[in-house]
C-alpha positions in Angstrom: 101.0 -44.1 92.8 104.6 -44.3 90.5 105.7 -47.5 90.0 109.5 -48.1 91.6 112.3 -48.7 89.7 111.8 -52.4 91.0 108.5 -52.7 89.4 109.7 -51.3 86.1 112.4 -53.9 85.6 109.5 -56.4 86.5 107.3 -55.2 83.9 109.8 -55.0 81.3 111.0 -58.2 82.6 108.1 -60.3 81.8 107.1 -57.9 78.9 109.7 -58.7 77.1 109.8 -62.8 77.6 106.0 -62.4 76.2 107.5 -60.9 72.9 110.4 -63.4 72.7 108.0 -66.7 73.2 105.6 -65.2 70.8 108.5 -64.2 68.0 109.4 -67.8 68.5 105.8 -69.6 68.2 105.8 -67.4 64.8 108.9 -69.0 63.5 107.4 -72.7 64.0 104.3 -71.4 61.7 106.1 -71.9 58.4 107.7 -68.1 59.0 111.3 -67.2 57.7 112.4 -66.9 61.3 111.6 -63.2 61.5 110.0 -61.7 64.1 106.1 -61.1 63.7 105.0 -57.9 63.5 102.7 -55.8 66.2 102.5 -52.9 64.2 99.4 -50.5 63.9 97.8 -52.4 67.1 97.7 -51.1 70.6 98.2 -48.0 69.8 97.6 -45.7 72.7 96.9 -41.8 73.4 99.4 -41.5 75.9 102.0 -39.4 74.8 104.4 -41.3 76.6 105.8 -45.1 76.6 104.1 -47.2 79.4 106.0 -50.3 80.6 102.9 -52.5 78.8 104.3 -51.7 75.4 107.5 -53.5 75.9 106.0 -56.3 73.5 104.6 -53.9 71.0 108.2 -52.1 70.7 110.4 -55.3 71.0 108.2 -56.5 67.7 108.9 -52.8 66.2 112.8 -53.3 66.3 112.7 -56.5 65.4 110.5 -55.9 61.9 112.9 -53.0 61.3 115.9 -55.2 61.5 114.6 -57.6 59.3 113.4 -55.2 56.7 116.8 -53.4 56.5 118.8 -56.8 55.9 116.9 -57.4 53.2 117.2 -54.2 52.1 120.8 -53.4 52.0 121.3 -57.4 50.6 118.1 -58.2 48.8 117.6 -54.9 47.1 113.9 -55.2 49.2 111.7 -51.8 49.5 112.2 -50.6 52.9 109.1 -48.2 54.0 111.0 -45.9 56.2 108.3 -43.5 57.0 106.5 -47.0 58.3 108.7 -47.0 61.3 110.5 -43.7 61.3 108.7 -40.2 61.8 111.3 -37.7 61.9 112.3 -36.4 59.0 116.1 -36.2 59.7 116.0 -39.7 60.3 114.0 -40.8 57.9 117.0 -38.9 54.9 119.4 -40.3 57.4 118.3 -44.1 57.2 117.4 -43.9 53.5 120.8 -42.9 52.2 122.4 -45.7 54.6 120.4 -48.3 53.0 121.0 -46.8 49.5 124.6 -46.5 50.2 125.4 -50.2 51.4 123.0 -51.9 49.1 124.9 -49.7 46.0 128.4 -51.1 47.9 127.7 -54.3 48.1 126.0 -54.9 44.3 129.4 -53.1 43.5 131.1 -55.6 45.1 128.9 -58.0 43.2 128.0 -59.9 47.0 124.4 -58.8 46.4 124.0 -62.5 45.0 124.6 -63.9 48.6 121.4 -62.7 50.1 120.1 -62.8 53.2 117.4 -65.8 54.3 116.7 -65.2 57.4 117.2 -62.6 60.7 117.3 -63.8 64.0 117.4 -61.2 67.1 117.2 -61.4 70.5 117.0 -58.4 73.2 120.3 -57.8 75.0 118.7 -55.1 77.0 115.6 -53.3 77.5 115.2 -50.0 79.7 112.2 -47.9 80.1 113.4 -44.4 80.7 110.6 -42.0 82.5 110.6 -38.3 82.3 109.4 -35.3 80.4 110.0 -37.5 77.3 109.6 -41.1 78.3 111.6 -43.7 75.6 112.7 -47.4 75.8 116.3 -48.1 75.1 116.7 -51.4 73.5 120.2 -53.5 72.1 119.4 -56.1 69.5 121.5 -58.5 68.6 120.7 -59.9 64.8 122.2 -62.7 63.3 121.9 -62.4 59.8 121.9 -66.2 58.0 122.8 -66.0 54.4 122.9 -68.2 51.4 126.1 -68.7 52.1 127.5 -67.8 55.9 126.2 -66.0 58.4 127.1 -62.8 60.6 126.2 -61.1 63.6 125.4 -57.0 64.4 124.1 -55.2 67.3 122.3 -52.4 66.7 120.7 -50.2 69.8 117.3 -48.2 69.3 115.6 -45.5 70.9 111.7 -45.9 70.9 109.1 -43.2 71.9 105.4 -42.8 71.5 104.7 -39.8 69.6 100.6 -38.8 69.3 99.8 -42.6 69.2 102.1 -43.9 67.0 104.6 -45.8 68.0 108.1 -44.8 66.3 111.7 -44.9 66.3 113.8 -41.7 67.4 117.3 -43.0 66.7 119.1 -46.1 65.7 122.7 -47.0 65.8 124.4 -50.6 64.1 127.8 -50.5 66.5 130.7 -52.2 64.6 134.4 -51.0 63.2 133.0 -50.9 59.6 129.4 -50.4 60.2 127.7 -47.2 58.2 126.9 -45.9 61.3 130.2 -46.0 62.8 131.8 -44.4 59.7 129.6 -41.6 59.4 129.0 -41.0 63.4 131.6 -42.2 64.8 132.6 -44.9 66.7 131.5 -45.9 70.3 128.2 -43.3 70.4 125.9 -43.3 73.1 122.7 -43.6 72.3 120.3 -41.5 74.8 119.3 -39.0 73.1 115.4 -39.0 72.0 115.5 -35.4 70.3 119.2 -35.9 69.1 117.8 -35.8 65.2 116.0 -32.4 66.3 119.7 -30.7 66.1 120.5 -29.3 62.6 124.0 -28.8 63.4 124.3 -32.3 63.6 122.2 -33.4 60.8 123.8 -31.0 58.4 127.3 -32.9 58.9 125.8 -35.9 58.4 124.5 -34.8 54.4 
């Protein structure tokens, strides 16, 4: 029998509180504050997002997050194809990373690097249909050397033949890459929007 809308939000609900407790038991074991990750377990062959992998794809974001501070800041390696499956995307998020991590060693601000990512969940839908996804907003807070600032960044999640991947990803902000080369104020609902090559050839 479906579940009601009612029952979702409950799942989710408590889902999601199970990820947050268990990032933040991770950051009393000695951690750097980052979220653990969940990757490569649960996996499931269901084509489609079930309310029980709220944890899994909470963790998901969260690594991402984390990896790309670094990146852009730290000069890190960033596996993209780790978390990312389409291949639009995946040219997409490279050349972002690329791009601000050149800007800010440029700038020479590449000595102030980053420590530490907190996040926390803002919001977290499960969205049913012919292609199920979760919808999550993140909130980082990205603790430097020196200073600190904060981003939100919203993330479309599906589960594609049993991996667990991101679709799309979007860092709101005035200045933010994504804003510059996207635009400002997008909404972010679109699971296949990467699958449209008029789009992705503006974006080169």
């Amino acid at each position: 029998m479906p579940c009601s809308v009612a029952e979702i939000t409950v799942f989710v609900t408590m889902w999601l509180t199970s990820a947050c407790e268990q990032s933040d038991r991770s950051k009393g074991k000695g951690g750097h504050g980052d979220s653990a990750s969940l990757i490569g377990r649960g996996t499931t062959n269901n084509p489609s997002l079930s309310t029980l992998d709220t944890e899994k794809t909470y963790e998901l974001c969260a690594e991402v997050l984390s990896g790309y501070y670094k990146a852009i800041w730290n000069g890190l390696e960033f596996d993209v194809s780790r978390y990312i499956d389409n291949p639009n995307l995946k040219l997409y998020t490279e050349k972002k990373i690329r791009s601000q991590y050149n800007l800010f060693r440029k700038n020479n601000l590449t000595y102030n690097q980053v420590r530490e990512v907190k996040m926390e969940a803002e919001k977290v839908d499960y969205i049913e249909g012919e292609q199920s996804f979760y919808y999550l907003k993140m909130n980082a807070r990205i603790i430097k050397d020196v200073g600190e600032y904060a981003e939100s960044t919203e993330f479309l999640v599906q589960d594609l033949k049993g991996k667990v991947v991101i679709v799309d990803w979007y860092t709101s902000g005035k200045d933010s890459y994504d804003s510059i080369m996207r635009g400002e104020s997008q909404v972010i609902n679109n699971p296949a929007i990467w699958e449209n090559s008029e789009r992705v050839d503006k974006l080169k």
